[in-house]
N, C-alpha and C positions, 0 to 999 in steps of 0.2 A: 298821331301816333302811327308810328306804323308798325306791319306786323311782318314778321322773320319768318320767312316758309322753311320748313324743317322737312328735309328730302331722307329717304331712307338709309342714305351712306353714313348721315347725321346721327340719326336713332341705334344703327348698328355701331359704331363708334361708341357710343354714352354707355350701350350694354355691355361692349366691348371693355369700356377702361371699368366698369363698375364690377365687370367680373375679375378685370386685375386685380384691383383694389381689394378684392374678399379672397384672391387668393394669397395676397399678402399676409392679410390680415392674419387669414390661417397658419399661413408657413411661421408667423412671427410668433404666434401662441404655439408653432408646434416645439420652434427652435429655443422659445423659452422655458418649457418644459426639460428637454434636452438637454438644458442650460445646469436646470434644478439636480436632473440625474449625474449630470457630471462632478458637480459640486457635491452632491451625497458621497458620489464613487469616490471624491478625492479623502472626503472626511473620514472613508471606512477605510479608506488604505493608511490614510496617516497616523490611525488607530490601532489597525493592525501593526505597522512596524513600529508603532509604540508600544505597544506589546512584547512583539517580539523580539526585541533586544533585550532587556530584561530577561523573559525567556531562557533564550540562548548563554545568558550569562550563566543562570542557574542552573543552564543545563551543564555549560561545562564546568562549574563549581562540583555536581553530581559527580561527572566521570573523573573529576583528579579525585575526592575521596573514594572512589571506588577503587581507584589506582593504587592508594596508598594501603588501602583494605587487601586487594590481593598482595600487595610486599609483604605486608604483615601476614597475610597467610601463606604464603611462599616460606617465610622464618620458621613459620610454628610446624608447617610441615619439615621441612629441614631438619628443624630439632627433636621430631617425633621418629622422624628416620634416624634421624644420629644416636636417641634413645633405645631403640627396638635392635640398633647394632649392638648398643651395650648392651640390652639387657642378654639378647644371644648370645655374644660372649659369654657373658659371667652366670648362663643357663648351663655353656658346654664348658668352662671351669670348673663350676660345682659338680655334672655330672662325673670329671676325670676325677675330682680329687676324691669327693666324697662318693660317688657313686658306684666307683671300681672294688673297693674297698667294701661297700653295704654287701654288694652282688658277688663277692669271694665270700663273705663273712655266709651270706643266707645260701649260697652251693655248698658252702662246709657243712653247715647246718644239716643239712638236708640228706647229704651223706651220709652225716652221722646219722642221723635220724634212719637213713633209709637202712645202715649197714645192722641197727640194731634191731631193725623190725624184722628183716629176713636175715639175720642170723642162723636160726632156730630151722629154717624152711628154705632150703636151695634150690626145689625143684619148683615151688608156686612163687616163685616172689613176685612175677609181674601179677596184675590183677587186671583181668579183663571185664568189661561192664557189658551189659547187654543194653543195644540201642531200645526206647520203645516208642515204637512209630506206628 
C-alpha cells in the first residue's frame, strides 16, 4: 500500500469547498424560506382582490341608491316649495278678500265705539297713562 502525502494546498482546498458546500446549504434553506413568504404574499393578495371586487360591487350598488334617494328628495323638495307658494298665495288671498273687510268692519267699530264714549267729553277724550318704572 501506499500512502498519499497530503500537502497544505490539498487541506486548504477540502476546507475551502466544505465551506462552499455550507454556504449552499444555507442560501438554499434561506431562498426556501423566501420561497414560503412569496407564496403566502401571493395567497393574501389573491384574497384580497377576492374580496375586493365584491366590495366594490357593493359599494357601487350603495351610491346608485343613494342617487336615486337624492332624486326623490330633490321631488319632495320641489313639491314642498311649490306647496309653501300655494299656500302664500291663498294666505295673501284670504287676507285681501276677507281681511280688508274684518279691518273696515272693526275701525268702524271702534269709531263708533270711540265717537260714543267722548261724546259727552270734548276736552279729555284722549287718555293719557302714567309709565311706572
Amino acid at each position: 500500500m501506499s500512502v498519499a502525502t497530503v500537502s497544505i494546498g490539498d487541506i486548504a482546498g477540502v476546507i475551502a469547498a466544505l465551506a462552499f458546500a455550507y454556504l449552499v446549504f444555507r442560501l438554499g434553506g434561506l431562498i426556501g424560506k423566501a420561497g414560503k413568504v412569496l407564496d403566502e404574499t401571493s395567497i393574501g393578495v389573491h384574497g384580497l382582490s377576492a374580496q375586493t371586487v365584491p366590495l366594490l360591487s357593493e359599494v357601487t350598488d350603495t351610491v346608485a341608491s343613494t342617487n336615486e334617494q337624492i332624486v326623490r328628495l330633490d321631488t319632495i323638495t320641489a313639491n314642498v316649495s311649490s306647496m309653501s307658494t300655494n299656500l302664500n298665495a291663498l294666505t295673501a288671498l284670504f287676507a285681501a278678500t276677507v281681511g280688508s273687510p274684518v279691518v273696515k268692519v272693526a275701525a268702524f267699530t271702534y269709531g263708533v265705539r270711540s265717537a260714543m264714549n267722548g261724546a259727552g267729553d270734548r276736552k279729555g277724550s284722549t287718555h293719557r297713562r302714567r309709565r311706572r318704572g
